[in-house]
N, CA, C and O atoms as a DFTB+ gen file, in Angstrom:
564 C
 N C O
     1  1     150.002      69.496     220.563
     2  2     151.298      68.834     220.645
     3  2     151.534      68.060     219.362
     4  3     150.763      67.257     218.837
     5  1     152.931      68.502     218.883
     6  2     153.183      67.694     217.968
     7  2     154.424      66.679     217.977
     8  3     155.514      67.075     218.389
     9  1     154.277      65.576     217.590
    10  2     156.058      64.971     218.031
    11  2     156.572      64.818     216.786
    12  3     155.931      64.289     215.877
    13  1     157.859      65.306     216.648
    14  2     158.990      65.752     215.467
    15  2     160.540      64.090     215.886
    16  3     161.113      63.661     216.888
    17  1     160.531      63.817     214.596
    18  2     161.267      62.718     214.619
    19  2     162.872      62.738     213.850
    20  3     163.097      62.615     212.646
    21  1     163.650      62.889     214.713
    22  2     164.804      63.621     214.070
    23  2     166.019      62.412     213.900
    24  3     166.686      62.190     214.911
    25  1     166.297      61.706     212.785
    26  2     167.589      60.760     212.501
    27  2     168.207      61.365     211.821
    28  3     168.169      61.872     210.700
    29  1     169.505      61.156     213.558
    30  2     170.940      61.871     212.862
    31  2     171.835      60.813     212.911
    32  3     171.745      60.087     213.901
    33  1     172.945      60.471     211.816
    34  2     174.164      59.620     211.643
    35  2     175.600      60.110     211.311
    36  3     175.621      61.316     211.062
    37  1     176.284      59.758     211.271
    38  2     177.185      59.627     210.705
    39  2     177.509      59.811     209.247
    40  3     178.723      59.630     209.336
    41  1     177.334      60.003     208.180
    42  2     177.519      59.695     206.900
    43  2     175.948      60.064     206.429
    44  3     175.230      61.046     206.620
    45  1     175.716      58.388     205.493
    46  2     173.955      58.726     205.179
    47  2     173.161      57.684     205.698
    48  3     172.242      57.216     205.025
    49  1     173.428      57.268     206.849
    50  2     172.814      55.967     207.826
    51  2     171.406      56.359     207.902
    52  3     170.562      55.464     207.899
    53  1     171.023      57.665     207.973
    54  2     170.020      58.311     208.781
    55  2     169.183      58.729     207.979
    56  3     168.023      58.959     208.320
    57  1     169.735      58.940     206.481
    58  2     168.598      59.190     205.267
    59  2     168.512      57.574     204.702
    60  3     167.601      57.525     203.876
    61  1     168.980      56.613     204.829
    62  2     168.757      54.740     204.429
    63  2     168.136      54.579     205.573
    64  3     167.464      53.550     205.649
    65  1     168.154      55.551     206.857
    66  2     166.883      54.346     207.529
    67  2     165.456      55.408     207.380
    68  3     164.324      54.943     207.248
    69  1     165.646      56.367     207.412
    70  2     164.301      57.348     206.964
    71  2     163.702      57.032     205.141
    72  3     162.758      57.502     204.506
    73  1     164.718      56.085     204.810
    74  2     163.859      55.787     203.725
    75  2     163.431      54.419     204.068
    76  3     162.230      54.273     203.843
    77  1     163.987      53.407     204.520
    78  2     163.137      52.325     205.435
    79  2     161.977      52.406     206.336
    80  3     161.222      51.458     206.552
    81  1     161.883      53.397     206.774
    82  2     160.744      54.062     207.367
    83  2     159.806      54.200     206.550
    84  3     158.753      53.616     206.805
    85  1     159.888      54.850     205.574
    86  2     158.851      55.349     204.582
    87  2     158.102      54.123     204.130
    88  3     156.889      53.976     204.283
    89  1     158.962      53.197     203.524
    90  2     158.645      52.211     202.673
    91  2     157.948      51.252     203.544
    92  3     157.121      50.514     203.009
    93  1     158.191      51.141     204.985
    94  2     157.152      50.488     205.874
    95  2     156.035      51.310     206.554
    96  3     155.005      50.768     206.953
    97  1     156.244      52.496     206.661
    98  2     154.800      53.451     206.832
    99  2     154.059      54.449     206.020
   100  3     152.984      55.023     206.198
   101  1     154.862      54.484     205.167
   102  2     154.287      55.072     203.634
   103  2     154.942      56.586     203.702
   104  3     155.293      57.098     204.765
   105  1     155.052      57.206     202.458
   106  2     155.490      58.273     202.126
   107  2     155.009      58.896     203.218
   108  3     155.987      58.878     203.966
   109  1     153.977      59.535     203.901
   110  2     153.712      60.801     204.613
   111  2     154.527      60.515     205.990
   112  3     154.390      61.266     206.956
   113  1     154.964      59.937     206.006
   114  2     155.655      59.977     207.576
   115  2     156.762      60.851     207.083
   116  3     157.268      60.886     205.961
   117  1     157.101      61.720     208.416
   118  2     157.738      62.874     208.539
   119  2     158.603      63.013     209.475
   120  3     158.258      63.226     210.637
   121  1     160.388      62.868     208.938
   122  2     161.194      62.688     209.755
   123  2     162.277      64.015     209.343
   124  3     162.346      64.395     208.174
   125  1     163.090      64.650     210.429
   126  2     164.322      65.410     210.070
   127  2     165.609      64.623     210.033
   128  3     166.068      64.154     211.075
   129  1     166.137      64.480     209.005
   130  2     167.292      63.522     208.583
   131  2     168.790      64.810     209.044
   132  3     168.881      65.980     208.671
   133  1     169.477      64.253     209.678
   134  2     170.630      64.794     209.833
   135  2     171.711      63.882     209.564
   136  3     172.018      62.983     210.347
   137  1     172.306      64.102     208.448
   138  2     173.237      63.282     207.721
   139  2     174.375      64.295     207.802
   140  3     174.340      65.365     207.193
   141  1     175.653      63.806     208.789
   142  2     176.273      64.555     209.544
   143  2     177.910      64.355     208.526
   144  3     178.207      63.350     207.881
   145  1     178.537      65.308     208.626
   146  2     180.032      65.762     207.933
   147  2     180.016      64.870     206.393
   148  3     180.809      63.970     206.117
   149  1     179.160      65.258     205.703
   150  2     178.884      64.938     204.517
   151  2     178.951      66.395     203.756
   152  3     179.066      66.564     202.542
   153  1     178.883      67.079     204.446
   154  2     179.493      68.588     203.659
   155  2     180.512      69.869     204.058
   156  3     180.541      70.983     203.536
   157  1     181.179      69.443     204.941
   158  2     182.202      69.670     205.513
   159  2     181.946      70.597     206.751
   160  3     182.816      71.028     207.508
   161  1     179.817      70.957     206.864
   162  2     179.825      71.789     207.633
   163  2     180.016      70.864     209.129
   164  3     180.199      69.651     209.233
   165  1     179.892      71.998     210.317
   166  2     179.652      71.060     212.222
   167  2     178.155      71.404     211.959
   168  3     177.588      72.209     211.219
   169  1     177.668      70.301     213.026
   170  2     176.522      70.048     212.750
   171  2     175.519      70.584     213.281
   172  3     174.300      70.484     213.145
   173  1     176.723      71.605     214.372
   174  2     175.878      71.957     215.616
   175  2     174.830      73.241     215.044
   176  3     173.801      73.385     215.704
   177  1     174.995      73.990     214.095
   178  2     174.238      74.874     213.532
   179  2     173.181      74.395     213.033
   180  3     172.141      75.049     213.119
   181  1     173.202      73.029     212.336
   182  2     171.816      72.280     211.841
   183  2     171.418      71.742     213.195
   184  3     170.277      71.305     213.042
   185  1     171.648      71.632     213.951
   186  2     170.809      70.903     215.337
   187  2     170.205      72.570     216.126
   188  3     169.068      72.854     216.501
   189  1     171.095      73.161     216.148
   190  2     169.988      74.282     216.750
   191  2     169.018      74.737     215.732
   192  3     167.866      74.934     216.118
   193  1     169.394      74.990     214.135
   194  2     168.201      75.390     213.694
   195  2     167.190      74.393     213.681
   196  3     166.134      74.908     213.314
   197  1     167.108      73.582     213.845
   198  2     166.235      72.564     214.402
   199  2     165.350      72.490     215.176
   200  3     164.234      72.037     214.918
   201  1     165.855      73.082     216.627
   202  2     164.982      72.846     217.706
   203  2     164.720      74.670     217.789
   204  3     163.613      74.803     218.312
   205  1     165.115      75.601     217.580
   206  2     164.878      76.759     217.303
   207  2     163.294      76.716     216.705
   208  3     162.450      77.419     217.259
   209  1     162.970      75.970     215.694
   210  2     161.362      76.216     215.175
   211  2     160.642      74.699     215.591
   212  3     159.896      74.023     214.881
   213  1     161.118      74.408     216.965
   214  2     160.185      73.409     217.525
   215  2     159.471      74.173     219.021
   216  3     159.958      74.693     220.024
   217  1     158.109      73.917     218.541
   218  2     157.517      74.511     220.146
   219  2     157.921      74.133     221.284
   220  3     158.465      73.031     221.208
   221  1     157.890      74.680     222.605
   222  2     158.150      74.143     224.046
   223  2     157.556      73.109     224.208
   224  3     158.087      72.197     224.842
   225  1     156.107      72.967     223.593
   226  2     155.053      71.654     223.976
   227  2     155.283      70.302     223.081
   228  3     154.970      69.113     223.143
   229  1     155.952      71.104     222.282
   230  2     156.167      69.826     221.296
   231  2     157.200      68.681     221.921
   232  3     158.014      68.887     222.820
   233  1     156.934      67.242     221.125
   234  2     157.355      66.295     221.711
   235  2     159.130      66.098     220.484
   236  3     159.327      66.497     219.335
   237  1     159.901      65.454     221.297
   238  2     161.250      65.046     220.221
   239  2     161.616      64.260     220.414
   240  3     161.893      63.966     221.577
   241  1     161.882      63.291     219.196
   242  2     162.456      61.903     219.480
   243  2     163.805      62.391     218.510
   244  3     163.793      63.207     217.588
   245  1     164.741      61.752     218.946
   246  2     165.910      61.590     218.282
   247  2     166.221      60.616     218.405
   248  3     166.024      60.037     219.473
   249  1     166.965      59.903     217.153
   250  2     167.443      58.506     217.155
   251  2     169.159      58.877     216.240
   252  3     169.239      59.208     215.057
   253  1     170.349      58.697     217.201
   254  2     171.277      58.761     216.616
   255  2     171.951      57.083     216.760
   256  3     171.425      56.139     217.348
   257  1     173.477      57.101     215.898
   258  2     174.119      56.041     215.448
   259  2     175.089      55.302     216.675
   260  3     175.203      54.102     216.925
   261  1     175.671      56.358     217.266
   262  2     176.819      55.842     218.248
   263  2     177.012      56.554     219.239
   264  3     177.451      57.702     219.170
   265  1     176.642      55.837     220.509
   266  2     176.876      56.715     222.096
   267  2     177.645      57.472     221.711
   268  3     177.351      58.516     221.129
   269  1     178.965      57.019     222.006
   270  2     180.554      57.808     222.017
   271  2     180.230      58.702     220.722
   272  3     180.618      59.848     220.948
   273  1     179.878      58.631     219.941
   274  2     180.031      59.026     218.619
   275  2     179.782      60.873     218.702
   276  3     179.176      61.285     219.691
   277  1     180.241      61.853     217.701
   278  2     180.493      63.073     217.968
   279  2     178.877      63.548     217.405
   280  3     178.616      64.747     217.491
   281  1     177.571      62.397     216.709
   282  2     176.331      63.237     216.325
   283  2     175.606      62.856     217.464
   284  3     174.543      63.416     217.733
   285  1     176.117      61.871     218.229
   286  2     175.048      61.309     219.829
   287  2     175.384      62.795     220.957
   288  3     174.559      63.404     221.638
   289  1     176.540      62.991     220.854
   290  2     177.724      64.297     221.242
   291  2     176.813      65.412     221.274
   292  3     176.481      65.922     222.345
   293  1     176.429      65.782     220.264
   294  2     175.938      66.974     219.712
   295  2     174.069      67.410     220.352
   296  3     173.357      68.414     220.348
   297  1     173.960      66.130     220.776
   298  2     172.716      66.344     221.206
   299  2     171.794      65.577     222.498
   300  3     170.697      65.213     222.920
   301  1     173.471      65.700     222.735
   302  2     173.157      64.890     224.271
   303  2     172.518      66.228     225.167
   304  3     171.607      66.037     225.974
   305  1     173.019      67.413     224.965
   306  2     172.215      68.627     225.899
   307  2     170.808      69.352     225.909
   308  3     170.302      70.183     226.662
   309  1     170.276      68.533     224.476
   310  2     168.896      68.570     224.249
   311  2     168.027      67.928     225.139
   312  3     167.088      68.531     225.660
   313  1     168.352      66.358     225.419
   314  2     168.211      65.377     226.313
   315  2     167.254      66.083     227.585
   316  3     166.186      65.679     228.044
   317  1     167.996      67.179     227.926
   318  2     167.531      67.706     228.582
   319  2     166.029      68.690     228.823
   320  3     165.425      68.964     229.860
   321  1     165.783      69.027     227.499
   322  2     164.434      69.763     226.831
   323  2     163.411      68.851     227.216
   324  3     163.526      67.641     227.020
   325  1     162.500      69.325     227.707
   326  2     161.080      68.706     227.907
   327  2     160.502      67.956     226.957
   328  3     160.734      68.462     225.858
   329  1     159.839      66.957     226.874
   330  2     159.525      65.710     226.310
   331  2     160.289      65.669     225.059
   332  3     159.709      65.722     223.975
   333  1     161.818      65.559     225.177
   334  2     162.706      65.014     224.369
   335  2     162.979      64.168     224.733
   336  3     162.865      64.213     225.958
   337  1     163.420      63.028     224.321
   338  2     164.474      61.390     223.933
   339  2     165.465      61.614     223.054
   340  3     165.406      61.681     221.826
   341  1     166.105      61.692     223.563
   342  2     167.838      61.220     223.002
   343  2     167.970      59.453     223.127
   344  3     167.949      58.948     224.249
   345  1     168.114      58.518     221.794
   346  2     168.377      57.418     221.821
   347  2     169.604      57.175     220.969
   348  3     169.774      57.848     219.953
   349  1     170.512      56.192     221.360
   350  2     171.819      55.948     220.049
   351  2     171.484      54.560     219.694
   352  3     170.366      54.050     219.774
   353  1     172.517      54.032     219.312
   354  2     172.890      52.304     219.125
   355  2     171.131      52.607     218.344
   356  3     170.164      52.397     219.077
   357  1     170.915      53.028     217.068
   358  2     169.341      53.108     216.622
   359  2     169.721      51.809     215.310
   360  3     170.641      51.744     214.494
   361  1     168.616      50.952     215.572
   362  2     168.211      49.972     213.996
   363  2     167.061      49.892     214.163
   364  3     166.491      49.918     215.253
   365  1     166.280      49.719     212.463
   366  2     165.096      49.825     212.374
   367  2     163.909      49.278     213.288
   368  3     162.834      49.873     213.218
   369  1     164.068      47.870     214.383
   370  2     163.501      47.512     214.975
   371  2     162.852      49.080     215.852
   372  3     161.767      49.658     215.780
   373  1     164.074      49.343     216.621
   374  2     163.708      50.638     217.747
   375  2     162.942      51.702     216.617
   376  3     161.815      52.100     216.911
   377  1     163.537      52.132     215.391
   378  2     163.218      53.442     214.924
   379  2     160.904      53.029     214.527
   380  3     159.905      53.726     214.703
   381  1     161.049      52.059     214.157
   382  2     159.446      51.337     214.030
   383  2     158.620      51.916     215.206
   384  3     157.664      52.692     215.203
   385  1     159.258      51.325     216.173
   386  2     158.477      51.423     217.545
   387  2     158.473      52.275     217.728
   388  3     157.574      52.528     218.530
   389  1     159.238      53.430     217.336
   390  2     158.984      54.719     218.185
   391  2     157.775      55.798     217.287
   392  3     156.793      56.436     217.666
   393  1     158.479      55.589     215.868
   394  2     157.966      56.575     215.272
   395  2     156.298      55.817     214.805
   396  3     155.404      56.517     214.329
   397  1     156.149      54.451     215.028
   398  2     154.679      54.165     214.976
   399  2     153.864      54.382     215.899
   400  3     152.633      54.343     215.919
   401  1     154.806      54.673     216.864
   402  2     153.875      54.959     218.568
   403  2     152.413      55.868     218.485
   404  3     152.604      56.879     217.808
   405  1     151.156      55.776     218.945
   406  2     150.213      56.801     218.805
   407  2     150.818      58.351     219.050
   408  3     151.490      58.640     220.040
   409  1     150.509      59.190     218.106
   410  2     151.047      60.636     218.849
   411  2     150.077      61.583     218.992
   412  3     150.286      62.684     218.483
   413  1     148.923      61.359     219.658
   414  2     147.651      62.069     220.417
   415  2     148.388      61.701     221.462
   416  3     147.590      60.915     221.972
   417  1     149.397      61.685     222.216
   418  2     149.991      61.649     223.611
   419  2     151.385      62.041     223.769
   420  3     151.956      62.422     222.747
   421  1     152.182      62.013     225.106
   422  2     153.730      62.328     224.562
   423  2     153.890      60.328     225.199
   424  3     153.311      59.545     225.952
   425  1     155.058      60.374     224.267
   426  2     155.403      59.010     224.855
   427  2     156.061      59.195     226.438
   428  3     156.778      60.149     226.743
   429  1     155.584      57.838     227.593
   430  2     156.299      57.938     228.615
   431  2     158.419      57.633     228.132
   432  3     159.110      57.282     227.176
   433  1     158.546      58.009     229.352
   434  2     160.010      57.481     229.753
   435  2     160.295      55.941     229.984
   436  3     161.277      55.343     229.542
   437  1     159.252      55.383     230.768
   438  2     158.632      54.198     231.025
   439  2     158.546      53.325     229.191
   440  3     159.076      52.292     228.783
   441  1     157.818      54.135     228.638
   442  2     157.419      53.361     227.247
   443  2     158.626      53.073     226.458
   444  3     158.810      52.058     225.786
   445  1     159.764      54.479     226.667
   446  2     160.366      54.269     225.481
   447  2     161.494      53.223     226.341
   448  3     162.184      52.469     225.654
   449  1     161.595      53.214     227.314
   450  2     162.354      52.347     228.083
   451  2     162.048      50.638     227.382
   452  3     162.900      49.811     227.057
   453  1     160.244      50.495     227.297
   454  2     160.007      49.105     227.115
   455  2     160.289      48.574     225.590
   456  3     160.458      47.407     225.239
   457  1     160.290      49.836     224.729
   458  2     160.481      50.180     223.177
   459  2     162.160      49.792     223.205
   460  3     162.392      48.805     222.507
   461  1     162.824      50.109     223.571
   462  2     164.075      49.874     223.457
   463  2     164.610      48.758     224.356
   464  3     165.754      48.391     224.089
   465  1     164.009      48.171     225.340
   466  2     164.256      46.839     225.426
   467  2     163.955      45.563     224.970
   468  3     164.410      44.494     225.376
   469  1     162.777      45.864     223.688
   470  2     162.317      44.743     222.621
   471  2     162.597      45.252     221.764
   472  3     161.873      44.953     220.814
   473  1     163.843      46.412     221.388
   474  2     164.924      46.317     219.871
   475  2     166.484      45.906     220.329
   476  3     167.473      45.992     219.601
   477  1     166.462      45.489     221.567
   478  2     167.681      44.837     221.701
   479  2     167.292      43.108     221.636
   480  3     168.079      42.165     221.725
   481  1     166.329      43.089     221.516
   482  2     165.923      41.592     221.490
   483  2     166.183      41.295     220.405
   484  3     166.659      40.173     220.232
   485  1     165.935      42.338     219.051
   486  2     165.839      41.899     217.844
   487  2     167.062      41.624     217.595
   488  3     167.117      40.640     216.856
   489  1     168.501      42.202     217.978
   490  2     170.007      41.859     217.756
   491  2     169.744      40.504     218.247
   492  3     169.123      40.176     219.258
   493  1     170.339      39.740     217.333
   494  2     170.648      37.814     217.666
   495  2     171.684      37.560     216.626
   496  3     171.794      38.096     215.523
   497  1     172.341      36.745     217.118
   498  2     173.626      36.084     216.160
   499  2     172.608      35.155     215.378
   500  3     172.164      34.284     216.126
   501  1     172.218      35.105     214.365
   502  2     171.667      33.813     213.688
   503  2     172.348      33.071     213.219
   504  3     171.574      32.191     212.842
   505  1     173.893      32.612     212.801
   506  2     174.004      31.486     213.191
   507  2     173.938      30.586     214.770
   508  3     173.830      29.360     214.791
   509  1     174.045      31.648     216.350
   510  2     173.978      30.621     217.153
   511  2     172.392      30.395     217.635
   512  3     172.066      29.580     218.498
   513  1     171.346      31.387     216.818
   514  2     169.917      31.158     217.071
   515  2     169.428      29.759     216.820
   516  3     168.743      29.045     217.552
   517  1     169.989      29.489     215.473
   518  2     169.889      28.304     214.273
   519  2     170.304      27.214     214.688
   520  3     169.661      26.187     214.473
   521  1     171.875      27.208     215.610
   522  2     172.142      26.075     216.349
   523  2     171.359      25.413     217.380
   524  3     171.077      24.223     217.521
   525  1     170.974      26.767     218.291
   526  2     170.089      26.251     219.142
   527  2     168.837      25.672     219.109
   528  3     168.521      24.887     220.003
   529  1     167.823      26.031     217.909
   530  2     166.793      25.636     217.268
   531  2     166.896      23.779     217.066
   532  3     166.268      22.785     217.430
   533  1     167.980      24.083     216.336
   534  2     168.155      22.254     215.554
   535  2     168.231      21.648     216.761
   536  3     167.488      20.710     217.047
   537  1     169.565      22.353     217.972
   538  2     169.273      20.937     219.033
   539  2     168.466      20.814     219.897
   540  3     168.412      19.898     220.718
   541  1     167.728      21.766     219.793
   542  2     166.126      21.392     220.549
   543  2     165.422      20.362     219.748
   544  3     164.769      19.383     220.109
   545  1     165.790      20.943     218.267
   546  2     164.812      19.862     217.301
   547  2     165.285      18.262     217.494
   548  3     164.678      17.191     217.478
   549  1     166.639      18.646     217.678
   550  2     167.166      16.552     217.958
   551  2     167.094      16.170     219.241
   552  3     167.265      14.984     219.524
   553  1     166.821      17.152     220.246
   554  2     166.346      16.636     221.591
   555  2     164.906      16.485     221.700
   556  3     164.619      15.909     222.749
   557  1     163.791      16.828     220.921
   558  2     162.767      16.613     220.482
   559  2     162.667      15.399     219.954
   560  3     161.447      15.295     219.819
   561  1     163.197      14.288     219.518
   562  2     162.961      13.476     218.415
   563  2     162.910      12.243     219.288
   564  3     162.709      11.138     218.784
């Protein structure tokens, strides 16, 4: 079993976070970048040749940009393929966790569930984080 890590976006969201990737796990990490209507082709021909030379046993993570969005669209029927994940709303917090995950296993449903409920943690308004900090700090004093 191998697990194949596929960021698709909008524009070039998906090759700026596969190079954020790199630069925090080093060059050999190995992702399929789908950087979508940047050449006037549909995308749907690069998403099947895609999963076309992925084994049945093999594992797939996908991390796209926007539910509604027409590249989340495109591969919502994969979702369905055996140890695939379809994830959207993706920032580097979630894309870390997934693609650092051990892969001598397939990830649970369960896991990526707990993986993506500590990258919504990481979204915070920091200015009202900052507020709240100080008036703890002056209710402290």
């Amino acid at each position: 079993m191998k697990r194949h890590v596929i960021i698709a976006s909008h524009s070039m969201l998906s090759g700026g976070m596969a190079e954020t990737l790199k630069f925090f796990e080093g060059e050999d990490a190995d992702f399929v970048v789908v950087t979508a209507y940047v050449d006037n082709r549909p995308i749907e021909g690069r998403i099947e040749e895609i999963f076309k030379d992925i084994p049945a046993e093999d594992e797939v993570i996908v991390l796209t940009d926007l539910m509604a969005g027409s590249v989340n669209q495109k591969f919502m029927p994969y979702a369905a393929r055996p140890h695939t994940h379809v994830l959207t709303g993706m920032n580097l917090s979630l894309a870390m966790a997934l693609t650092m995950e051990p892969s001598d296993s397939y990830v649970t449903e369960e896991r990526v569930e707990e993986i993506v409920d500590e990258a919504r943690k990481q979204i915070q308004y920091v200015n009202a984080a900052l507020k709240d900090a100080l008036s703890e700090d002056d209710e402290d004093e």
